[in-house]
C-alpha positions as CSV (number, residue, x, y, z in Angstrom):
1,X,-9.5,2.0,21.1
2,X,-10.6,5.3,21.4
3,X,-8.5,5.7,25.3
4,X,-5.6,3.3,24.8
5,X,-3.8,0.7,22.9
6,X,-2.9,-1.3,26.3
7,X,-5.6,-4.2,26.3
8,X,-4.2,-4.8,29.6
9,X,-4.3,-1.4,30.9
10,X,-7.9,-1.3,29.9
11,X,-8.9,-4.6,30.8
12,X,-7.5,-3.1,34.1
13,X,-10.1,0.0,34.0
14,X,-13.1,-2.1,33.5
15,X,-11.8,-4.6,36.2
16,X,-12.2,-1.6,38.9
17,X,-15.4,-0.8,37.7
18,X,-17.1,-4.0,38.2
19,X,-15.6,-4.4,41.9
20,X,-15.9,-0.4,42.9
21,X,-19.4,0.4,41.3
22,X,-19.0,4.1,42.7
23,X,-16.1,4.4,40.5
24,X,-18.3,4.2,37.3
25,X,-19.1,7.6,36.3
26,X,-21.6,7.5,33.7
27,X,-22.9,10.2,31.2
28,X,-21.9,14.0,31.9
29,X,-24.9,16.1,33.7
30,X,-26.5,19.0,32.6
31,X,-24.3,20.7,34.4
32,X,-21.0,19.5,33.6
33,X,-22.1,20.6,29.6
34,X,-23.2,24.3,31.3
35,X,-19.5,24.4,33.3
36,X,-17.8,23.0,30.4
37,X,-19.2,25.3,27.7
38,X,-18.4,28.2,30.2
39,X,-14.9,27.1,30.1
40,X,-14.2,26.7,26.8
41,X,-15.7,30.8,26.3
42,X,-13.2,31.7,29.1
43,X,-10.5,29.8,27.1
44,X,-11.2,31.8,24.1
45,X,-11.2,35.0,25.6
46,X,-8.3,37.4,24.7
47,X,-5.6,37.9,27.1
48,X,-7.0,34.8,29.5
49,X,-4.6,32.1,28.7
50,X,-2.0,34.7,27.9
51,X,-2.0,35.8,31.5
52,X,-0.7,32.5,33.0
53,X,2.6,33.1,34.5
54,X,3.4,29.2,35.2
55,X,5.2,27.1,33.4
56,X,2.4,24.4,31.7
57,X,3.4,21.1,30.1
58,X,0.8,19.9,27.5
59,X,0.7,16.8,26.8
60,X,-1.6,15.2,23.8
61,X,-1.9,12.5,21.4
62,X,-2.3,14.2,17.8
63,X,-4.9,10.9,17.1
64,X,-7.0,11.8,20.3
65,X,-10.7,10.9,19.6
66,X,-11.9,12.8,22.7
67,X,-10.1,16.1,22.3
68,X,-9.5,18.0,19.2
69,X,-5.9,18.1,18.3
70,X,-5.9,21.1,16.6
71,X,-7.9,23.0,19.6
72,X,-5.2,21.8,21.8
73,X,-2.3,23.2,20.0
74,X,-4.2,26.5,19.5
75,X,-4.6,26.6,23.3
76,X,-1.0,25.5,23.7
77,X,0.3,27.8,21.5
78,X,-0.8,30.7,23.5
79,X,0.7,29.9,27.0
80,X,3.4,31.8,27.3
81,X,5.7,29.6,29.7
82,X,4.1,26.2,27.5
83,X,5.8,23.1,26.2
84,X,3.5,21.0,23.9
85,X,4.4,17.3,23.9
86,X,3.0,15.9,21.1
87,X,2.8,12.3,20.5
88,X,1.9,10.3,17.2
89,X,0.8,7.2,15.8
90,X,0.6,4.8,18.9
91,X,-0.9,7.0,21.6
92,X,-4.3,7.6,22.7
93,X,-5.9,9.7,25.1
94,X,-4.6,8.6,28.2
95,X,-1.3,8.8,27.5
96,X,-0.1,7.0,31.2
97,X,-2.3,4.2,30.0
98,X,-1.1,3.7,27.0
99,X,1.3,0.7,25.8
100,X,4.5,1.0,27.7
101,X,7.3,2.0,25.2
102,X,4.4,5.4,24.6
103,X,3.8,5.4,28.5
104,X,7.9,5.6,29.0
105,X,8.0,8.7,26.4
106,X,5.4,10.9,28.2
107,X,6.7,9.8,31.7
108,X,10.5,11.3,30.0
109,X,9.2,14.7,29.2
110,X,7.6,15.2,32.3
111,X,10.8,14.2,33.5
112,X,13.0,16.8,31.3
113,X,10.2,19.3,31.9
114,X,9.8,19.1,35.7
115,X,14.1,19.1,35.7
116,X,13.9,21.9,33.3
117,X,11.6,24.0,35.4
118,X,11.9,23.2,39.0
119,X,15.4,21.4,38.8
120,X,16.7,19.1,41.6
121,X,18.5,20.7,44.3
122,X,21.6,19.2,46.2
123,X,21.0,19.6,49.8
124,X,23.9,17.8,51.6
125,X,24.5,14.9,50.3
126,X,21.0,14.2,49.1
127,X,18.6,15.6,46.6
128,X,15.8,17.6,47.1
C-alpha cells in the first residue's frame, strides 16, 4: 500500500470515511496545484530554507510513493538546525500509521529529538 503497511490502521481510515462523509477529501483543487506549485518555487529559492533558525525534525520513508525521497533529503539537507529520520523497507508514508514496531521507531526519535532540543526540565519534584 502506497500509505501504510497496517491493514488495520487503514481499514481504520476508510471506516471514518464512511461514517464522517465530511472527512473525505477528494481530489486537490485548482488551487491547491497553484499554492502548491508556489511553494515548491519558494522552497527552491536560495537562502529561503537556509534562513530557518528552528530546529526541524524530518521525518520520511525512503519508499514513499507520494513524496520524492530524493527531493526530501535535498530539502533536509539544507535546514541548518535539521535532523532527517530516514526510515527503510517497512515504512510508508504515514509513518504514525504504519505497522507498530515502524510506528514505535518514529515515535523514538521524535522522542530523542524533542529531549535533544527542548529537554525536560525538573521543576520541584515534577517535570516540566
Amino acid at each position: 500500500m502506497a500509505l501504510t503497511h497496517d491493514g488495520d490502521r487503514y481499514a481504520d481510515e476508510l471506516w471514518w470515511r464512511t461514517q464522517r462523509r465530511e472527512l473525505n477529501m477528494g481530489p486537490a483543487s485548482w488551487d491547491w496545484v497553484r499554492k502548491a506549485s508556489e511553494s515548491i518555487v519558494r522552497l527552491g529559492e536560495a537562502g529561503f530554507i537556509e534562513s530557518l533558525d528552528i530546529p526541524v525534525l524530518t521525518l520520511a520513508a525512503r519508499k514513499d510513493l507520494l513524496v520524492s525521497w530524493p527531493a526530501i533529503a535535498r530539502i533536509a539537507a539544507r535546514l541548518p538546525r535539521g535532523q532527517l529520520a530516514e526510515f527503510g523497507r517497512g515504512a510508508a508514508h504515514e509513518l504514525l500509521r504504519e505497522a507498530d514496531p515502524v510506528r514505535d521507531h518514529v515515535l523514538a526519535q521524535i522522542d530523542c529529538f524533542l529531549d535533544r532540543v527542548a529537554p525536560r526540565r525538573r521543576v520541584g519534584a515534577g517535570v516540566v
